[in-house]
N, C-alpha and C positions, 0 to 999 in steps of 0.2 A: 491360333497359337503362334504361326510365323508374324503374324500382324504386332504381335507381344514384343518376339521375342526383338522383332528390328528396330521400335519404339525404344526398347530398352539402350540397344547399342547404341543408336541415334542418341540416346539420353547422354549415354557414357562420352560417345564422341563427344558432343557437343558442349559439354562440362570439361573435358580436359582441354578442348580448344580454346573456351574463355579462359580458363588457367595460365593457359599457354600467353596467351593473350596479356593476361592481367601481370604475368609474371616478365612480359617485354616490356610491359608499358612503366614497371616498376622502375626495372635497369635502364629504360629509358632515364626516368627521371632522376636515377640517383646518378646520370652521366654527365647529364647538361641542366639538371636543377640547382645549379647553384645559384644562393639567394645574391640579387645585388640590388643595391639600394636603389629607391624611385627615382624617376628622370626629374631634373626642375627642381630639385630639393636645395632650399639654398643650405651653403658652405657652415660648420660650426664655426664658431668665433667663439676665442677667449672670456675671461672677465673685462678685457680691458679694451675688447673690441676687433682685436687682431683677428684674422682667420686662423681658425684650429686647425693643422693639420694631421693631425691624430691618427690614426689607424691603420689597418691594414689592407694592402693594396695586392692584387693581383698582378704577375709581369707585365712591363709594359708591351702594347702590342698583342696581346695575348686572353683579353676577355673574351666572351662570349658577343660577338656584333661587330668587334674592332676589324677596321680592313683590311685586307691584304696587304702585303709591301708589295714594292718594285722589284727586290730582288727573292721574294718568296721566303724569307730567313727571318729568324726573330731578329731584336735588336742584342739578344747576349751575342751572335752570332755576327750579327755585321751591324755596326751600329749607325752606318751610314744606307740603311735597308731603304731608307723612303728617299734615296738621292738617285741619281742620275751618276754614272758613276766618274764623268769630268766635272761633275760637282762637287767631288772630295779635290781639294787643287793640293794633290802630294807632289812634293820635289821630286824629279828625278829618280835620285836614290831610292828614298819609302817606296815609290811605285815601285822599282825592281823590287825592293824586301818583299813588297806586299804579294808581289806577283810568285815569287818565292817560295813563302810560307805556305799561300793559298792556294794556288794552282799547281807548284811543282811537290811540295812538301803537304798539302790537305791538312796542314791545321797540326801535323802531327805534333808541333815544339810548341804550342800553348802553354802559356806557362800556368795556367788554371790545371790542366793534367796533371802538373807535377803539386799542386793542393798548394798553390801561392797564391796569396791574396789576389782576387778581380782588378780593385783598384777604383777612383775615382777616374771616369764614369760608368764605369764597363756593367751591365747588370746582368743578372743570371735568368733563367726561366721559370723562378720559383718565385712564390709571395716575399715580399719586405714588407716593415713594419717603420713608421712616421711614428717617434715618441715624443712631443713637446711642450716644453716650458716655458716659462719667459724669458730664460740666461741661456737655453741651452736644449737644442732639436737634436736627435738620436734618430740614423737609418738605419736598422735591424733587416740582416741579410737571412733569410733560410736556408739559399744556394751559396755557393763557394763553400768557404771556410767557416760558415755562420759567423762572418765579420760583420761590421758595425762600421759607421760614417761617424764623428759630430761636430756640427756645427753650432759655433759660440753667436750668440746672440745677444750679449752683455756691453757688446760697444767696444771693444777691446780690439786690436790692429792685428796683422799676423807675425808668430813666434817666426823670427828671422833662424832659428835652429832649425827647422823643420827644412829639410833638405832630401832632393832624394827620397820620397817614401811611397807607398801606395795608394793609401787613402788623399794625402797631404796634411795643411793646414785651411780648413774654412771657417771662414767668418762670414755671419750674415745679417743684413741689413734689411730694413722694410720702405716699399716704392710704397702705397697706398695694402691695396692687399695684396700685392709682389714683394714676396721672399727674394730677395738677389744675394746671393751665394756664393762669393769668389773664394776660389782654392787654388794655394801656390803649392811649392813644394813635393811634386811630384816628379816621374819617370827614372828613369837610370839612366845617365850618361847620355851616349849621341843617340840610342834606341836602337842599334844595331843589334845587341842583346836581346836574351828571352828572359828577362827579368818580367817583363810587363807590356802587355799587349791594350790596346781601345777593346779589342773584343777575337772570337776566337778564329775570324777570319785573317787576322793578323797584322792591322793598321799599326801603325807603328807610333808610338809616342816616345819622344823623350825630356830629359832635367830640365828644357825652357817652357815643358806644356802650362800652360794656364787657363782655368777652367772656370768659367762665369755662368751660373743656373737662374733661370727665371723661373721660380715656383710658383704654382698658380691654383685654386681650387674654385674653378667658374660657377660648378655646385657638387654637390655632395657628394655625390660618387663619383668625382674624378678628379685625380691630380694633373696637371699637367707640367713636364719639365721641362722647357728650352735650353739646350746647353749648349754654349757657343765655345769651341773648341779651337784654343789659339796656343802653335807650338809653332813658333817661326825656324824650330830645331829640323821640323821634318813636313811642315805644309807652307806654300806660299803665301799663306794666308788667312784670316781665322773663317770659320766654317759651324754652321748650326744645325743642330738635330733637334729635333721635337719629338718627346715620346711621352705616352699619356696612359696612367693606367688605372685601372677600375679599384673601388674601392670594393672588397671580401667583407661585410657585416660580419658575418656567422667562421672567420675564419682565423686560426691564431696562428701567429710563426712556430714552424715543428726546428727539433735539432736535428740538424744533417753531422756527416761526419764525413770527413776526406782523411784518406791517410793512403799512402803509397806504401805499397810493400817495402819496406827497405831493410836492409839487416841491421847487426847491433853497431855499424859504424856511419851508420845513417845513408848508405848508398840503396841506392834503388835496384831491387832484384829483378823489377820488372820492366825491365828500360828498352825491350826488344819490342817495341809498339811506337818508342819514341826515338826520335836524332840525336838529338843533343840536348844533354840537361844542362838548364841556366847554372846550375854550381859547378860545371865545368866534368861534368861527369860522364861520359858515352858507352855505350853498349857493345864491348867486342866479344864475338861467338857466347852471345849473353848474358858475361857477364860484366860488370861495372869498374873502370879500370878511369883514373885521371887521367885527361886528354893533355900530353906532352905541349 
């Protein structure tokens, strides 16, 4: 009878242990099973021979195999992650801001906190989506603002109106299968401002940045982006980052939505987390008062 009855519990254990089992191995897989396309797989190409760059891509930095940085940070967070940090050559000044923002202020005056555009090249840590045609490539953001890049591709020069913006004006040309990408028309003024940061550690860009991308798809599951970062406003000199991100088969861009509590005169209610808002707004005993 006892020889029964311990068979039995042995039976029981031993059935909700594989359970147990079956049921880590599931959440296993549905944590780090995401599908990515085979290695070696050459690049789509158009009709007309071009590389396709189509799809959607995981953050850069941020696949499943991709390496570590140097500085341990994604690239939405420092976009000079895989530099050395006398490898960013900031003037002077940008170095104090930078040292500012970062070390004494921890990022609080991003200006992505207050739901203002990223900007060209700043990325987020969420999927983007590559849309393209022959006249005309579309970057589909999911992080930030669910903002949008495009880039004209019809042979056409840059709109001299485009001044001061976030994104800019790009236009883009084809090396062989390099996409080369030039965008004028960006930052604010001398970059002292929190209009618009390189990323949320706090690099400073300003109205002279010009930004040149080398786009690249070596094979199928991977974009790669070289961006040489030239703003003689606030760096000695121009400067390249490389960031490379996986293609998501089975993954589509979701809607995000940013919005800052603010009341019915558009001031921020919740500005006790942040210094100073870029629209000249600041926090006294919480609440939101123009800075004289």
């Amino acid at each position: 009878m006892f020889k029964k009855i311990a068979l039995v519990i042995l039976t029981l254990v031993t059935a909700q242990a594989l359970l147990c089992l079956a049921s880590i191995t599931a959440f296993a897989q549905l944590g780090t099973g995401r599908q990515v396309a085979p290695k070696g797989k050459p690049a789509s190409r158009t009709e007309d021979g071009k590389v396709d760059f189509s799809g959607v891509y995981q953050a850069p930095g941020r696949a499943p195999g991709d390496p570590p940085s140097k500085s341990g940070e994604g690239y939405s967070h420092n976009i000079a992650r895989d530099l050395d940090p006398d490898q960013v050559p900031m003037q002077p000044w940008a170095k104090e801001l930078f040292h500012q923002r970062f070390d004494e202020d921890e990022s609080k005056d991003d200006p992505e906190g207050f739901c203002l555009p990223m900007g060209t090249p700043r990325m987020t840590p969420y999927p983007w989506e590559i849309v393209q045609t022959d006249k005309l490539m579309l970057m589909l953001y999911e992080g930030n603002v669910h903002g949008y890049r495009q880039i004209f591709l019809d042979g056409r020069g840059h709109d001299p109106t485009v001044k001061e913006t976030y994104w800019g004006d790009s236009i883009g040309r084809w090396e062989g299968d390099t996409l080369v990408i030039d965008t004028v028309g960006l930052g604010f003024g001398d970059g002292r401002n929190n209009h618009s940061w390189l990323d949320a550690d706090g690099h400073p860009r300003t109205n002279k940045l010009h930004i040149v991308e080398r786009l690249t798809r070596p094979e199928l599951g991977r974009v790669v982006d070289q961006i040489t970062i030239d703003d003689p406003g606030a760096y000695t000199r121009p400067w390249t980052v490389v960031e490379k991100s996986a293609l998501a088969p089975t993954w589509e861009v979701e809607e995000t939505i940013c919005n800052e509590n603010q009341d019915a005169h558009g001031q921020n209610q919740d500005a006790q987390h942040l210094i100073a808002l870029p629209h000249g707004v600041a926090a006294v005993d919480g609440n939101s008062e123009k800075v004289k």
